[in-house]
N, C-alpha and C positions, 0 to 999 in steps of 0.2 A: 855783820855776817851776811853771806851773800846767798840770795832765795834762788830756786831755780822757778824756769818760766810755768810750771805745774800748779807750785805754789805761790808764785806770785799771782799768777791769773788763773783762775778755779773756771772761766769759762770757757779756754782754752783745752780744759780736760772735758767739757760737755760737750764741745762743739763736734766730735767725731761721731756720737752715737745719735745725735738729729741728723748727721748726712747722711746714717745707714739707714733711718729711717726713713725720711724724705726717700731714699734710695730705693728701698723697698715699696714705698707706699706706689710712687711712679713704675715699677715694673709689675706688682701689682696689678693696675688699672691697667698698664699695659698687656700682660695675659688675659686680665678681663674682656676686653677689647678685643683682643685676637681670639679668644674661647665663642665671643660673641659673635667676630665675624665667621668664624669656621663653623660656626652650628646656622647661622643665616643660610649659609653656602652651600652646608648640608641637608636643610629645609628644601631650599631651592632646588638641590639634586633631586632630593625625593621626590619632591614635586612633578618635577618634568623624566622623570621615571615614571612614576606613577599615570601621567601624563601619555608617553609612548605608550606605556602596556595600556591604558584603556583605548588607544585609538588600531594596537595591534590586535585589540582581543574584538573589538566591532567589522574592524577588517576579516576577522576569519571568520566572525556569525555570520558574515551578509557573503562569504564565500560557501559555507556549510549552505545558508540557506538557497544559493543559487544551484549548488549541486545537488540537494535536493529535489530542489525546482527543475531540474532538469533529468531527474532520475524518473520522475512523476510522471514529467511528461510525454518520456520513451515508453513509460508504463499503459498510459492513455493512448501512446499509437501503437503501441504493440497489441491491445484489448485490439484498438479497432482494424488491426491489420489483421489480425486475427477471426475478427467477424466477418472483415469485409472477403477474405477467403471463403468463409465455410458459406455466406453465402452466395459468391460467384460458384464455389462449387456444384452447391445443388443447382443453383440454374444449367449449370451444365449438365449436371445428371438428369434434370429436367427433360430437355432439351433432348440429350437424347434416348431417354426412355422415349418421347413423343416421337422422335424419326425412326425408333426402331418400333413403336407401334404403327407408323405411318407407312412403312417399307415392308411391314406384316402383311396389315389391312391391303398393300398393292400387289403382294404378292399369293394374297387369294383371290383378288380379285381376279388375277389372269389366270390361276389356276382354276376356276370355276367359268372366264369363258373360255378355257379351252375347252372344261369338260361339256360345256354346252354345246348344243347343237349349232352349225353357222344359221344365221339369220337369213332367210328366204327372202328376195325381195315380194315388194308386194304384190297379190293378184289383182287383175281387172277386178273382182267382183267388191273386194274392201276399197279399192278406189271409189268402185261403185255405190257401195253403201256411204261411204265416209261423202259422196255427193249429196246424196238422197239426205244425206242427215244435214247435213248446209241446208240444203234447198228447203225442206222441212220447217227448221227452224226460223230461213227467212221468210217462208209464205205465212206460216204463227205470228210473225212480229208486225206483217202487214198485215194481216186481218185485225190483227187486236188494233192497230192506230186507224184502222177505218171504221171498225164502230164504236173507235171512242170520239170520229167524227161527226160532229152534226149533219144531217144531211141538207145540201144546198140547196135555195128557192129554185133553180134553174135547172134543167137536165142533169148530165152528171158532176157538174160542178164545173169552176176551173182555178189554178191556183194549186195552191198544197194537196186537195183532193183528187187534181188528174194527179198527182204528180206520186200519191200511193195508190194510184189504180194502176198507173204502170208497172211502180213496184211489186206489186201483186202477180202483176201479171206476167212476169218476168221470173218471179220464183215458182211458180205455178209452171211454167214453163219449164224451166231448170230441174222441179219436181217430177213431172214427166218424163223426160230425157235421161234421168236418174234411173228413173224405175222400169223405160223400158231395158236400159242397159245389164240393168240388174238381172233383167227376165230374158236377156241375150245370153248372157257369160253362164248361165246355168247349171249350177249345177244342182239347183232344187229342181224338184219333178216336173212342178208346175210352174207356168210364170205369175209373178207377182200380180196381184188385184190392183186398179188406179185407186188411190188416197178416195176416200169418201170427202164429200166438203163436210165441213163441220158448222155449228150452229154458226159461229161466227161468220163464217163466210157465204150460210145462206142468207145471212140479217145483209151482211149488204151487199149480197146479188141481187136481194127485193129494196135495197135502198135504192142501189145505181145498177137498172136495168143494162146500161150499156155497157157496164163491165163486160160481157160477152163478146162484144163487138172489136174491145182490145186487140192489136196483133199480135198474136205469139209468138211471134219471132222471139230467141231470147235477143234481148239486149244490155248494154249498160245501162243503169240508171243513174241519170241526171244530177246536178248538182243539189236540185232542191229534195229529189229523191231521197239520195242518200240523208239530206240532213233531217227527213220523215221517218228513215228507216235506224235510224241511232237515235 
């Protein structure tokens, strides 16, 4: 009797469900494989996502912070545009408060010498005096350097002490001429009395006897003079 090949060969009837298995087992490993590299791939994505957004989100801080920074800064020149106004302003207010008190003060000035009387020139006799007062003062300054002189072994000296006896004698003279003119232009009742000498100048008319003998002419005095008489 004749077998068929199933039952002749029993591992011909096994061999189909090891190829389905082997079959599976390799597409298996196969989706493993591909599951593995798709989640790699999607690691990866994430990554360089994640990647961009942090170098998008540093980009706009350091943009926030520059606008900022420069919001600040209009703020600080605005303060100071601000001050540096208010204070040119006052200096200008300043300024011309001072011109319009300066333009005040000159325009009383002229109104007060309008209201004044015009100024007279001078008379002879304030000439006169305004002499007598010169001359005065410089016969005072030579008397006092002549008794603050010692007086000289020799007659009346010569040197620095002729040199303020002429000084002397020279304001003495200018003295005179003062006061007659004073007692010329009159209009006092009386004329003036000549100047009395005073101690000082009788100590040294009894020093230097020839102080009288001086000429009265007035003159200039001399170089050595003047530097006796200052």
């Amino acid at each position: 009797m004749l077998t068929t090949p199933k039952e002749d060969h029993p591992l011909l009837t096994e061999q189909p469900p090891r190829r389905a298995m082997a079959f599976r087992v390799a597409s298996a490993s196969a989706s493993a494989s591909a599951s593995k590299g798709r989640r790699a791939e999607g690691e990866d994505g994430r990554g360089a996502a994640g990647r961009r957004a942090a170098a998008a989100a540093a980009r706009g801080l350091v943009m926030l912070g520059a606008v900022l920074l420069r919001r600040l800064r209009l703020r600080w020149l605005a303060v100071q545009y601000r001050r540096l106004r208010s204070y040119y302003a006052r200096l200008l207010r300043d300024m011309i408060d001072a011109a319009a008190d300066a333009e005040a003060v000159r325009a009383r000035v002229v109104m007060d010498s309008k209201l004044l009387p015009r100024r007279r020139p001078p008379q002879p006799r304030e000439l006169a005096r305004f002499a007598l007062a010169v001359s005065t003062d410089r016969a005072c300054s030579a008397v006092a350097r002549l008794a603050a002189v010692p007086p000289p072994r020799s007659g009346s000296g010569s040197g620095p002490v002729r040199d303020c006896l002429e000084n002397m004698a020279d304001s003495v003279d200018r003295l005179r001429d003062a006061t007659a003119e004073v007692a010329r232009t009159g209009a006092a009742a009386t004329p003036l009395a000549p100047p009395s000498p005073s101690g000082s100048a009788l100590r040294c008319r009894a020093l230097y006897p020839r102080a009288s003998s001086i000429p009265r002419q007035p003159r200039r005095p001399s170089g050595p003079a003047l530097r006796c008489h200052h």
